[in-house]
N, C-alpha and C positions, 0 to 999 in steps of 0.2 A: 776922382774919388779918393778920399786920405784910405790911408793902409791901415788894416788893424792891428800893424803889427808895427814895433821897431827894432831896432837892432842895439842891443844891450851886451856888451862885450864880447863880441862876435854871437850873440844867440837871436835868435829870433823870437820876440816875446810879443804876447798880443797886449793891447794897451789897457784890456776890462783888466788883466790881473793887477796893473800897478796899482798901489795901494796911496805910497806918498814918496816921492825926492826930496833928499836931504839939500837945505838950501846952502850950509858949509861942509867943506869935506873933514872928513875923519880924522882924528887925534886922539889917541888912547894912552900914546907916550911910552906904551912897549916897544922893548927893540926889537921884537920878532911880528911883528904886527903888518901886513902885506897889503892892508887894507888904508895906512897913514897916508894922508891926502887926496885920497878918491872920495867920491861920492854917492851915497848908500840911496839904491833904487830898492823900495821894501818892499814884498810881492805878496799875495794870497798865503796864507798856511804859515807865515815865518819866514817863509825866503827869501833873502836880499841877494841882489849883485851888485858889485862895486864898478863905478863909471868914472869918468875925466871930466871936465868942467862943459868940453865941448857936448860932446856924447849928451848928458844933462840936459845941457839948452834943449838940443834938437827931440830929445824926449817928453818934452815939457810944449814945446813949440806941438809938438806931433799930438799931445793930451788935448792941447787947446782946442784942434782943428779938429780933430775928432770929438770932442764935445757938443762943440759949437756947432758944428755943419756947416762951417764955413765953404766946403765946397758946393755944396749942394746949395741954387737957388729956391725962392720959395714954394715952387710945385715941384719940389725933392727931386729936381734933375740936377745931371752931374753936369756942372761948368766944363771941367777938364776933356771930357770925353762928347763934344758936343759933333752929330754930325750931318 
């Protein structure tokens, strides 16, 4: 069964609060700016965390399955856990 959750710059985030992933990372062009070349995960209430490209995918990859239900066959049993 997919996890509800991912892991978003070391945090454990459940996947209902993502909101949207930025498809390019960040450029603001300040020089004090910590967040230039990552990639903005936007959350419930305003809150974003900033990710790496990889991190992204896997977030995105992890949006989909849990969507979709691609683990679960169509009388909602879990593939993974079959015994």
């Amino acid at each position: 069964m997919s996890s509800l959750f991912c892991i978003i710059d070391d945090k454990h985030v459940p996947i209902y609060r993502i909101l949207w992933l930025s498809a390019v990372p960040h450029f603001c062009g300040e020089e004090d700016c910590q967040c230039e070349g990552r990639y903005e995960v936007r959350l419930e209430q305003g809150e974003s965390l900033w990710t790496n490209r990889e991190e992204r995918d896997e977030i995105l990859k992890a949006m989909e399955k849990w969507h979709t239900g691609d683990d679960l066959d169509a009388g909602g049993q879990d593939f993974e856990n079959w015994s």
